[in-house]
N, C-alpha and C positions, 0 to 999 in steps of 0.2 A: 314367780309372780307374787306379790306382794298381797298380805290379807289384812285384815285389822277388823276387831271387835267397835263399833260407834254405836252411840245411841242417833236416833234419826230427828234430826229437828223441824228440818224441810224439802219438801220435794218444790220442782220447778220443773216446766216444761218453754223452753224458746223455740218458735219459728226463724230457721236460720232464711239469709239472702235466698238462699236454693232453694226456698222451701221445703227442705227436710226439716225434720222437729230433735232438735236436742235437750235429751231428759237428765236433767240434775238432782243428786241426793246429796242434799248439805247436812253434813254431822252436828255433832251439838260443842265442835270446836269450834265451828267456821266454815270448815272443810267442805269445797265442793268437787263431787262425784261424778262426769259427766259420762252418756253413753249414748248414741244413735240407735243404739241393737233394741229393735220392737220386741225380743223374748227376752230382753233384762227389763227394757222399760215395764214389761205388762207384770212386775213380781212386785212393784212399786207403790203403786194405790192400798192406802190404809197401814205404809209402816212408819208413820210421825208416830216417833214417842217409843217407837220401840226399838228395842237392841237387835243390830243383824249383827252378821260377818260379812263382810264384801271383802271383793280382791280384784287388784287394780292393775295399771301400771302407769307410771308416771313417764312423763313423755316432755324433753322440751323443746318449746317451738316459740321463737322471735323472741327469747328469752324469757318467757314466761312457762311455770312448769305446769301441767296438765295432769289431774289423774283421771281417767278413762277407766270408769268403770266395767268389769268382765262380769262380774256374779256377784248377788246379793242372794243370801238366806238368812231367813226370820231366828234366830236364836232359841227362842223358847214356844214352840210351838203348843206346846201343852197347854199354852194359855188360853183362854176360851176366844179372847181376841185374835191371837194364833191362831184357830181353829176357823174363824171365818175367813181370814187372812187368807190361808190355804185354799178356797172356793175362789175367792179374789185371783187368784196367782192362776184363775183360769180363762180369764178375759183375753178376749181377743184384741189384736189392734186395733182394728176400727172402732171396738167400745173406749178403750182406752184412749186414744184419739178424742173421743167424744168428752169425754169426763176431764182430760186436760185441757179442751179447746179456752176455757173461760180464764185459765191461770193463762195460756197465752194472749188473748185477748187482753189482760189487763197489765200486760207486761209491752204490748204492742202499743196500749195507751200510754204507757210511762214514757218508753221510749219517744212516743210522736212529743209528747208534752217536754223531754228533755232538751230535743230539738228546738223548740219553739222558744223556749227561754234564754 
């Protein structure tokens, strides 16, 4: 399974068709990380800006390549922001849920508004 050192530029959370929630960590290439798994998603709030390791696997489907995020860990946890990080990475899904609901909401607006134009 594939790993790589990224800095973290942005996280995203979409409401797929199904209504499951698909969580993105876009690196500071571009790079988007996606994962379904609520014990990946919940290690996610608060690492913009900072250096992890994640490890993926790349997947293709209808010709487009996919990385599927398996595991993210915080690099330098000595950091004092590390260190709250770590408390964070103890959030349940439901909070977590809660705390992305507004990035999907305003991803749910794009999308209605892309539609309409």
């Amino acid at each position: 399974m594939p790993e790589a050192e990224v800095r973290v530029a942005e996280l995203k959370a979409f409401e797929t068709k199904s209504g499951n929630t698909r969580f993105v960590l876009v690196d500071d290439q571009g790079k988007e990380y996606s994962t379904f798994k609520e014990q990946i998603a919940a290690k996610l709030p608060g690492l913009t800006g900072k250096k992890v390791r994640i490890m993926y696997r790349e997947q293709q489907r209808e010709g487009f390549t996919n990385l599927d995020l398996d595991d993210v860990e915080l690099l330098d946890p000595a950091d004092p922001a590390g260190e709250r990080e770590t408390d964070e990475r103890e959030i349940s899904p439901r909070d977590l849920f809660a705390k992305l609901q507004p990035f999907k909401e305003l991803v749910a607006e794009d999308l209605e508004q892309d539609g309409e134009g």
